[in-house]
C-alpha positions as a LaTeX table, in Angstrom:
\begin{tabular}{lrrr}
\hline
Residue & $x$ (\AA) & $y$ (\AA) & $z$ (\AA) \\
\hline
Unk1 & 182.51 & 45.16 & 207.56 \\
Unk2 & 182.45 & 49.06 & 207.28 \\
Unk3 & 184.29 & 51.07 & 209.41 \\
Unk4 & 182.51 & 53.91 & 211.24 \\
Unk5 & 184.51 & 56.37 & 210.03 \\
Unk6 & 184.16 & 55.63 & 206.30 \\
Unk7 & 179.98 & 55.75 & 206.72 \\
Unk8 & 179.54 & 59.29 & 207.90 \\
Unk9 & 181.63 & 60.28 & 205.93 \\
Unk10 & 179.72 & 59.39 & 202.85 \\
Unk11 & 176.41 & 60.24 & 204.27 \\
Unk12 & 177.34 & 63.97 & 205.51 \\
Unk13 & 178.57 & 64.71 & 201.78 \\
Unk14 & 174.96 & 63.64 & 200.69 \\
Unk15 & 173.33 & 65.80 & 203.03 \\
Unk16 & 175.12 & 68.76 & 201.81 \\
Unk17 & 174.83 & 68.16 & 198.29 \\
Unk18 & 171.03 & 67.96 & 198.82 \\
Unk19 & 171.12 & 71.38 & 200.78 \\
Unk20 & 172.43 & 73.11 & 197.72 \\
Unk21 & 170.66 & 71.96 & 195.34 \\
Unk22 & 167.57 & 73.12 & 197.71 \\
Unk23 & 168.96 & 76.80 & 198.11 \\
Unk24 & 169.73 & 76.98 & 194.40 \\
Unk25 & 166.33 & 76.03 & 193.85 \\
Unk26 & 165.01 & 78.58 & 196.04 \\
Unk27 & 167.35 & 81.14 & 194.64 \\
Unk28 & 166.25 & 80.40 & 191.12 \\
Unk29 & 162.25 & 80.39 & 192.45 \\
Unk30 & 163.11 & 83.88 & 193.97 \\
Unk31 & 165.21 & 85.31 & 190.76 \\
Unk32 & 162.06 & 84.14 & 189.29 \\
Unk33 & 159.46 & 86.14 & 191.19 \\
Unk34 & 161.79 & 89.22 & 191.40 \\
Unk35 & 161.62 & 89.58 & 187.47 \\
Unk36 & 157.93 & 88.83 & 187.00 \\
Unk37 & 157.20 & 91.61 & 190.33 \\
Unk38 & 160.06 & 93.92 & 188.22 \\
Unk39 & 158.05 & 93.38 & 185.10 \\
Unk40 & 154.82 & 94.44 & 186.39 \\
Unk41 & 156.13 & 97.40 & 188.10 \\
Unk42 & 157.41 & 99.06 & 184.83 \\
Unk43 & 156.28 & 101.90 & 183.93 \\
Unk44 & 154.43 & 102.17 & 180.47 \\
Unk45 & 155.68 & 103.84 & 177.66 \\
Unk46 & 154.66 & 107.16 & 176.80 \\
Unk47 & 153.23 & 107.74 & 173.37 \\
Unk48 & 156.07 & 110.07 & 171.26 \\
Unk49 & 155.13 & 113.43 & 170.84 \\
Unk50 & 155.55 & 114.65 & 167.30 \\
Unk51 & 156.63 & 118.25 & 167.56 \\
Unk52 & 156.38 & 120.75 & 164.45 \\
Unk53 & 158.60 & 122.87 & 163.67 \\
Unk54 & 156.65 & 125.71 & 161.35 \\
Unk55 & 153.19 & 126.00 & 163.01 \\
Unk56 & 151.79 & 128.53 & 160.79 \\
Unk57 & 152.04 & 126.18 & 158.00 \\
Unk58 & 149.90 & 123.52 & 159.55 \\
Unk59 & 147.08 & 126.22 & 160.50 \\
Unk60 & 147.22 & 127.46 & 156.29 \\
Unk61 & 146.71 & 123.85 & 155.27 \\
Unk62 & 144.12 & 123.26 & 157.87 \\
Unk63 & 142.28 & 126.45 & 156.72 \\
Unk64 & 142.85 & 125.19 & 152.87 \\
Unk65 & 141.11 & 121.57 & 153.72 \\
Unk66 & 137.95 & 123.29 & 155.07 \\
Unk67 & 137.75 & 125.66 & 152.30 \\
Unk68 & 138.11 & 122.40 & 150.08 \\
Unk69 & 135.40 & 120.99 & 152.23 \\
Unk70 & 133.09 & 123.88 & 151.89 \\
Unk71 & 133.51 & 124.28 & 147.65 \\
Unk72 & 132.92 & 120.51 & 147.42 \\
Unk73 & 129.98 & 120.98 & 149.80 \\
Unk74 & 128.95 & 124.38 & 147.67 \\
Unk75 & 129.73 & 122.03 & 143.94 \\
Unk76 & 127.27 & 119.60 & 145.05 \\
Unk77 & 124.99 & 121.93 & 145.46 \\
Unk78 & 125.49 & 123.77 & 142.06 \\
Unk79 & 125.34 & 120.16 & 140.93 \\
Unk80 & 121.32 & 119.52 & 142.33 \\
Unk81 & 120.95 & 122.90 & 141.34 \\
Unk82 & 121.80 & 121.72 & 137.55 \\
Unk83 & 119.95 & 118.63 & 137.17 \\
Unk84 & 116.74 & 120.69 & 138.60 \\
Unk85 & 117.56 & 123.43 & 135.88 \\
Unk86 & 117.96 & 120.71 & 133.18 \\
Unk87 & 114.37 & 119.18 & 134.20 \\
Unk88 & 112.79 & 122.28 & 134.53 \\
Unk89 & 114.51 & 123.17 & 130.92 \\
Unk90 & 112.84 & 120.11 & 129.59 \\
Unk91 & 109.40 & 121.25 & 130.72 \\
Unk92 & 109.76 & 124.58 & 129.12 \\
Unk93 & 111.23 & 122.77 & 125.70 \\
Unk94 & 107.63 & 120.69 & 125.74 \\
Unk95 & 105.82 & 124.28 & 126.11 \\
Unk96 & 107.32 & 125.90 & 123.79 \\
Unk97 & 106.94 & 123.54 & 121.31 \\
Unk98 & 103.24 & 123.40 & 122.16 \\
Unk99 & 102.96 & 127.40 & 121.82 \\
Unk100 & 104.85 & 127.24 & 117.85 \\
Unk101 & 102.28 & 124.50 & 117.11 \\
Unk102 & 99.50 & 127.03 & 118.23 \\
Unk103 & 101.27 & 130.12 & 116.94 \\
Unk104 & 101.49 & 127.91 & 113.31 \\
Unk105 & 97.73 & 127.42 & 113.54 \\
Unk106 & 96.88 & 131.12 & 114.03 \\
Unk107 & 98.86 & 132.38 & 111.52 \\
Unk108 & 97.48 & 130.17 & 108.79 \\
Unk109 & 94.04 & 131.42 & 110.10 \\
Unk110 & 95.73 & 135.32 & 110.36 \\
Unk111 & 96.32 & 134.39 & 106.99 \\
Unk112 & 93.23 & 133.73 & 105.31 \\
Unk113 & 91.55 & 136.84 & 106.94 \\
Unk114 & 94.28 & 138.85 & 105.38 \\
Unk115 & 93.61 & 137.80 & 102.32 \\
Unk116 & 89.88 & 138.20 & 102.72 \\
Unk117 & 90.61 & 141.49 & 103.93 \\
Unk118 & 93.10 & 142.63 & 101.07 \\
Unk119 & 90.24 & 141.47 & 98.64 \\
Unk120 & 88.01 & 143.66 & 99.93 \\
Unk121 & 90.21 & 146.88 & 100.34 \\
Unk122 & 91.18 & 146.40 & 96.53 \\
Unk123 & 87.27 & 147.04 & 95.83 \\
Unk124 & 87.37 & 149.88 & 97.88 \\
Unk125 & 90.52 & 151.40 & 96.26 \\
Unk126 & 89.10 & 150.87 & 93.01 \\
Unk127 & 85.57 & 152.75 & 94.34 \\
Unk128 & 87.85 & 155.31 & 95.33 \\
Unk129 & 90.11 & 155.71 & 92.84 \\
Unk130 & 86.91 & 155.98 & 90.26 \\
Unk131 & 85.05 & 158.92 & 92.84 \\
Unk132 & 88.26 & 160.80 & 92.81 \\
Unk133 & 88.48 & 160.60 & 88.83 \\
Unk134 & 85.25 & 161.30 & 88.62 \\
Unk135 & 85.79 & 164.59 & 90.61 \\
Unk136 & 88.56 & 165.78 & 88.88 \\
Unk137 & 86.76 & 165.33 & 85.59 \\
Unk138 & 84.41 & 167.73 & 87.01 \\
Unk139 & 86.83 & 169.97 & 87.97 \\
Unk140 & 88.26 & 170.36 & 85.03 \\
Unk141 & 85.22 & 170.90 & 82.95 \\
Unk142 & 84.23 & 173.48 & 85.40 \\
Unk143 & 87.91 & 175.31 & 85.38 \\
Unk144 & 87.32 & 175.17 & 80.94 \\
Unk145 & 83.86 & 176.76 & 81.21 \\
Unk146 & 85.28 & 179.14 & 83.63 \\
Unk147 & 88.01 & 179.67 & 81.36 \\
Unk148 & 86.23 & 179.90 & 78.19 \\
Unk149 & 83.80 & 182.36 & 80.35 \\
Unk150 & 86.25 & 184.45 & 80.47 \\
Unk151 & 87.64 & 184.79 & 77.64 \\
Unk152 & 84.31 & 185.23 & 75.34 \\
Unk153 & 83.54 & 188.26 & 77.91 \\
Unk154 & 87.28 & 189.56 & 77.08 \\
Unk155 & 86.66 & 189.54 & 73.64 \\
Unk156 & 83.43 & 191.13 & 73.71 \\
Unk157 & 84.33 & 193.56 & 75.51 \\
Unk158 & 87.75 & 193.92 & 73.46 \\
Unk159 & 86.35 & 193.35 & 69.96 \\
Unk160 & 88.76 & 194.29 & 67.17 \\
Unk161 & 87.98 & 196.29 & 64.01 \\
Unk162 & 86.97 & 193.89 & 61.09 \\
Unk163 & 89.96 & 192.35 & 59.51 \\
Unk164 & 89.62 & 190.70 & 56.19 \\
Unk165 & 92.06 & 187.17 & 56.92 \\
Unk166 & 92.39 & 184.56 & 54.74 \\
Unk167 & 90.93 & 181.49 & 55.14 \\
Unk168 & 93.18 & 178.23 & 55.69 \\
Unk169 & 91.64 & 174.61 & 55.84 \\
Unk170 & 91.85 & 173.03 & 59.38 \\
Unk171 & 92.21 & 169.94 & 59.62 \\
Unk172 & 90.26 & 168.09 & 62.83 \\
Unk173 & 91.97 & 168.40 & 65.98 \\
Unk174 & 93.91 & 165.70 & 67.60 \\
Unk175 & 94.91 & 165.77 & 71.58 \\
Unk176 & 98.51 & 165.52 & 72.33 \\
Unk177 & 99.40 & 162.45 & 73.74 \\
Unk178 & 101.49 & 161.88 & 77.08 \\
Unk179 & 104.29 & 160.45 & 74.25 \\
Unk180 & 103.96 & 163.12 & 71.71 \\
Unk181 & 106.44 & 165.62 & 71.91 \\
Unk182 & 106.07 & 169.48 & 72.01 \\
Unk183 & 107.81 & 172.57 & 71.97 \\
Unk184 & 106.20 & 176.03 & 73.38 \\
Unk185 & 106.17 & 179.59 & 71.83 \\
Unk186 & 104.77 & 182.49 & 73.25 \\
Unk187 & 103.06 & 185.06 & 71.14 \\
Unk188 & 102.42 & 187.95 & 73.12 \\
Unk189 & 102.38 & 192.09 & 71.59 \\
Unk190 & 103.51 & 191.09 & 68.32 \\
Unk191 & 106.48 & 188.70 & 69.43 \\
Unk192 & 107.73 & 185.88 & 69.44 \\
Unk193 & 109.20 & 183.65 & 71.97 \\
Unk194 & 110.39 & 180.36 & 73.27 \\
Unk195 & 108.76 & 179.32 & 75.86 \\
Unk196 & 110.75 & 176.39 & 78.01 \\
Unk197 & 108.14 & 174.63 & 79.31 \\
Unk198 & 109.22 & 171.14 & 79.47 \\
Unk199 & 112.77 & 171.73 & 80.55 \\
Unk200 & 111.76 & 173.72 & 83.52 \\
Unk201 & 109.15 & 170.97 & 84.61 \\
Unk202 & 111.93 & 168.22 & 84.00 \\
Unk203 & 114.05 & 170.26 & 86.16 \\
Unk204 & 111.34 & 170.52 & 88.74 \\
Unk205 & 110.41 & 166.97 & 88.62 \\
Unk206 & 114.35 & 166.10 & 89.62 \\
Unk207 & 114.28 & 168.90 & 92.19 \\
Unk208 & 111.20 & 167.14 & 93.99 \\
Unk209 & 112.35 & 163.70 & 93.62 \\
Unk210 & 115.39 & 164.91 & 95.84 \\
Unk211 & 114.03 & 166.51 & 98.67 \\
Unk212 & 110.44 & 164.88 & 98.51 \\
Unk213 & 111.72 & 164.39 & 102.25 \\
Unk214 & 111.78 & 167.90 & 102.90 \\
Unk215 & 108.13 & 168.62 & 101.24 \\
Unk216 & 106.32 & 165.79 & 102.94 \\
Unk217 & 106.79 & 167.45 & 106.20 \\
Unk218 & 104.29 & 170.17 & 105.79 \\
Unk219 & 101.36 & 170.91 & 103.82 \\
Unk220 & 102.39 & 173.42 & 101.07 \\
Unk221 & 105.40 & 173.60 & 99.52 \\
Unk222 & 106.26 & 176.75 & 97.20 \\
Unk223 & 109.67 & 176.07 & 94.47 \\
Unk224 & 111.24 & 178.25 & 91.71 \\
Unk225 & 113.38 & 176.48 & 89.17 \\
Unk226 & 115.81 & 178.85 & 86.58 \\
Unk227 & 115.89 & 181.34 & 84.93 \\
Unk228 & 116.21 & 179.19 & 81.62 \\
Unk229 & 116.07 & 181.00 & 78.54 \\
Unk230 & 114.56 & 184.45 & 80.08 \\
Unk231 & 111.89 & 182.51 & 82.40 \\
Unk232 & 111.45 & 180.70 & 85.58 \\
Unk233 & 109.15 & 178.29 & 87.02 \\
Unk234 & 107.30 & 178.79 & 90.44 \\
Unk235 & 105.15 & 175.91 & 91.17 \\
Unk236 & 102.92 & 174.98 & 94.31 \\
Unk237 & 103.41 & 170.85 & 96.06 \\
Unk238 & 100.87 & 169.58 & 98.30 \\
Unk239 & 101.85 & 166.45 & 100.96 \\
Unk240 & 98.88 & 164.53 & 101.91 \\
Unk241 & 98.13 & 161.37 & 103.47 \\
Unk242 & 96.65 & 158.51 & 101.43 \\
Unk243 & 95.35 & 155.35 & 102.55 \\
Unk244 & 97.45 & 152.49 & 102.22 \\
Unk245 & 97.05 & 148.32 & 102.36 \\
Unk246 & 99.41 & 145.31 & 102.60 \\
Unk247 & 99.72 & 142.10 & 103.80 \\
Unk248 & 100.90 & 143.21 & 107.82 \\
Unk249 & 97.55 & 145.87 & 107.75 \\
Unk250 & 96.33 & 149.01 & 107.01 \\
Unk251 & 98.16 & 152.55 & 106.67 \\
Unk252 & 98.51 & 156.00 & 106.25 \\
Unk253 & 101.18 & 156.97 & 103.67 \\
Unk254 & 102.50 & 160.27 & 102.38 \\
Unk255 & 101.79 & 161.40 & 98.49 \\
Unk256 & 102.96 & 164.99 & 97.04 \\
Unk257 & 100.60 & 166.43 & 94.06 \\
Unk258 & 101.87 & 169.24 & 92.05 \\
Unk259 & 99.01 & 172.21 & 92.51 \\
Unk260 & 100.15 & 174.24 & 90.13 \\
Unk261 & 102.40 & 175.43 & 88.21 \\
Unk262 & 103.48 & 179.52 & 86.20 \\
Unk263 & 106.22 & 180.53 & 83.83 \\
Unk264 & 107.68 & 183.80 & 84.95 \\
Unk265 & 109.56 & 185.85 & 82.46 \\
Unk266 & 112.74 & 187.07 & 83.53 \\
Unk267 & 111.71 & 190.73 & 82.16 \\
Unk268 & 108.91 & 192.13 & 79.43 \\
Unk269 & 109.08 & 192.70 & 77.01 \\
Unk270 & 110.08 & 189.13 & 75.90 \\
Unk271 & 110.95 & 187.83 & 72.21 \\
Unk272 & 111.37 & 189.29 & 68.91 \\
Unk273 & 108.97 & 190.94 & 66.27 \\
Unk274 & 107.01 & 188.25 & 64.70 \\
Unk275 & 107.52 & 189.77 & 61.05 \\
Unk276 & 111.03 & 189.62 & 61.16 \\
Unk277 & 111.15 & 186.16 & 62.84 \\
Unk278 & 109.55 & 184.25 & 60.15 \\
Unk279 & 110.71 & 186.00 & 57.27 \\
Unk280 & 114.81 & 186.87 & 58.44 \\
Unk281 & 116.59 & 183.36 & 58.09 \\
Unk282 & 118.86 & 184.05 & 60.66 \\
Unk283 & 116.22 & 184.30 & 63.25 \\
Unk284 & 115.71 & 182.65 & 66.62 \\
Unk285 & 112.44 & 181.31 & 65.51 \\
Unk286 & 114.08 & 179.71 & 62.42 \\
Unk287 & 116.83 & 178.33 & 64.61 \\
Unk288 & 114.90 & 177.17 & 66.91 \\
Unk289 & 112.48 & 175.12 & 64.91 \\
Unk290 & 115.66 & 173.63 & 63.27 \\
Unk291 & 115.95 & 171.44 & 66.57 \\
Unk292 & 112.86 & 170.07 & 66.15 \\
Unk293 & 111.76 & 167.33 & 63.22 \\
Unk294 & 108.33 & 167.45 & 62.08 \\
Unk295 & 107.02 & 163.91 & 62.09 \\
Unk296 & 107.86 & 163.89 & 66.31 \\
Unk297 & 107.20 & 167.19 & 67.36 \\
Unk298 & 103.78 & 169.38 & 67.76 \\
Unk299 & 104.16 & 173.41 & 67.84 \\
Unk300 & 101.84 & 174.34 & 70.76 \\
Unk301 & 101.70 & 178.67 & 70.66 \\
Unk302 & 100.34 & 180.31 & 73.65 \\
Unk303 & 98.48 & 182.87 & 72.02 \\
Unk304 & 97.19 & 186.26 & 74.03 \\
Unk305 & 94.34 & 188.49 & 72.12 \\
Unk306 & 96.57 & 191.25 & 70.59 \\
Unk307 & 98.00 & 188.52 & 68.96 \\
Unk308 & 95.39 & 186.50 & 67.03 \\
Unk309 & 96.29 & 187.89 & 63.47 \\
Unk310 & 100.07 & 186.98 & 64.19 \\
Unk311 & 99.16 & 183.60 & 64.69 \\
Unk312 & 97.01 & 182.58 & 61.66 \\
Unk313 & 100.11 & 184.06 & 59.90 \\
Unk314 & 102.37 & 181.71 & 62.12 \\
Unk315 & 99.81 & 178.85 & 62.20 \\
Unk316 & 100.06 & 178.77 & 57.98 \\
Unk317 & 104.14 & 179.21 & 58.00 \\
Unk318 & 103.94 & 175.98 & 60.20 \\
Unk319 & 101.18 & 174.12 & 58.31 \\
Unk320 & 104.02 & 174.96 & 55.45 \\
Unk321 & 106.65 & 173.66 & 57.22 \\
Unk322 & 105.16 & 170.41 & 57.87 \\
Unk323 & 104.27 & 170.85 & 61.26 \\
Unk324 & 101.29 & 170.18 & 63.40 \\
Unk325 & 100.26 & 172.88 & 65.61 \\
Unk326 & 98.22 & 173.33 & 68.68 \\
Unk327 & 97.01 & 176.69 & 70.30 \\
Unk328 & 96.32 & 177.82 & 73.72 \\
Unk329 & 94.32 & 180.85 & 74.11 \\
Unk330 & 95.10 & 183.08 & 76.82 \\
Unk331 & 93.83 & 186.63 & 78.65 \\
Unk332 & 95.99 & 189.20 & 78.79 \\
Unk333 & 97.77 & 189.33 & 82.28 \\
Unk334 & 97.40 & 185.60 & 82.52 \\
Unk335 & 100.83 & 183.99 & 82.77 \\
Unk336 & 101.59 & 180.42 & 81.18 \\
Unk337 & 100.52 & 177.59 & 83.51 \\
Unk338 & 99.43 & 173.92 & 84.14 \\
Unk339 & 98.35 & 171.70 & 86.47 \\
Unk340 & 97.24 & 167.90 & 86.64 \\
Unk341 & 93.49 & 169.19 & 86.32 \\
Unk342 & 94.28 & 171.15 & 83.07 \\
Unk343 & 93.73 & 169.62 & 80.18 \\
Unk344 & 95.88 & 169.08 & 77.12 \\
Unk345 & 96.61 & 170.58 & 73.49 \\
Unk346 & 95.02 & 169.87 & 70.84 \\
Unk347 & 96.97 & 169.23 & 67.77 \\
Unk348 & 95.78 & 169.99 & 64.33 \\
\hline
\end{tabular}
């Protein structure tokens, strides 16, 4: 049998023991909603503020990045602009190799008309070139007659006294080719002298070739070449145009023809007495004719009337010598001359 005593004793201790686990439990509930009310009245966290500390370098590379943006904007561009340029090149290519193909087939046609037309200039020229012989054959017939006019009225009108000359075989007459050579004598009041005809046109013919230039730039052209042994040479150029053909077309081109051409004499009386030149052995005659072999070169004498007996006498000393001689009459006052219309000596 329990005592009193001994059972509330053991039930108040249970009581107690219940009552704190109950207020623990409630302290542990409250702890509980204290943190999750703590929790929720947090404030959030604010997002960290990055702070620079050279501003003016963050503006330059933000101005660099849009100019980047703008040349690779402005490159893409220059880039459509290329490919358009390299189509539109392609186009062109195709044209202009349909123009050569055309340009080939006109000039083979250009061609053949050329031709055509070169063919019939050349018949032309020829017509041409046989009028203007033609012409100057007439010319210089009429300048002979004229000449030879001239000279028969001199002579009548100068007739000398009857002179008894002996007679000396002739043989026939032979013109003087462009490749036979000559030397000149003058016989002119009973002398004798040498005439240097073909250096003074060789001279001449140099002097032209080096300012033909000069002459072509007007009509008529007027020269003197020398002295050269006691004479000069005046002569007369004319520049005219001719017409001229070749494969690119016709022309006009520029052409000089010598007029006309004089011996001047330094001074007159010229030469030395023909008596003493052929017979004295030391005379210029004899020296002169020492430079010049027979079987090349022909004696042509300019002969003026007071002269003719000298030269029979001259023509025979020659004819002895071996020599083939030629003679060109003259009227007194008429100086030595030529021309491409006057004819040439005959050789006997």
């Amino acid at each position: 049998m329990k005592r009193a005593g001994e059972t509330l004793e053991i039930g108040g201790q249970d009581s107690f023991l219940d009552l704190v686990s109950n207020i623990v439990g409630i302290l542990l509930i409250l702890l509980m909603v204290a943190g999750i009310r703590a929790q929720n009245s947090l404030p959030e966290p604010e997002e960290p503020t990055v702070q620079y500390a050279d501003q003016p370098i963050l503006a330059e590379i933000q101005t660099k990045y849009e100019t980047f943006q703008e040349k690779e904007i402005a490159a893409l561009k220059l880039r459509e602009d290329v490919e358009t340029i390299h189509e539109q090149t392609a186009i062109l290519d195709e044209h202009i190799q349909s123009q050569a193909r055309q340009y080939a087939e006109m000039f083979d046609m250009m061609t053949s008309v050329r031709a055509a037309i070169e063919t019939v200039a050349e018949e032309k020229d020829q017509e041409t070139k046989e009028k203007i012989e033609t012409q100057r054959q007439l010319q210089e017939i009429e300048t002979k007659l004229g000449q030879i006019g001239k000279t028969k009225q001199w002579l009548q009108s100068n007739r000398p006294k009857s002179t008894v000359i002996e007679n000396i075989p002739t043989p026939i007459s032979k013109a003087v080719g462009d490749k036979d050579r000559e030397a000149h004598f003058r016989l002119l009041g009973g002398k004798i002298v040498y005439v240097p005809f073909l250096e003074l046109f060789e001279k001449m013919r140099l002097e032209i070739a080096q300012n033909q230039h000069q002459y072509f730039k007007q009509k008529w052209s007027e020269g003197k070449i020398g002295p050269l042994d006691q004479f000069y040479l005046e002569y007369l150029l004319a520049s005219y145009d001719i017409p001229m053909q070749d494969v690119y077309g016709s022309g006009v081109g520029k052409s000089l023809q010598l007029e006309y051409a004089e011996m001047v004499p330094v001074q007159e009386p010229l030469g030395e007495p023909f008596k003493n030149a052929i017979t004295s052995p030391d005379s210029e005659l004899k020296r002169r004719l020492k430079m010049y072999r027979q079987d090349i070169y022909t004696i042509t004498v300019w002969v003026y009337p007071d002269s003719f007996e000298e030269f029979v006498e001259f023509k025979k000393f020659l004819y002895s010598q071996g020599y083939r001689v030629a003679a060109r009459p003259l009227e007194l006052g008429t100086p030595i001359s030529g021309s491409p219309r006057g004819s040439k000596s005959a050789a006997q």
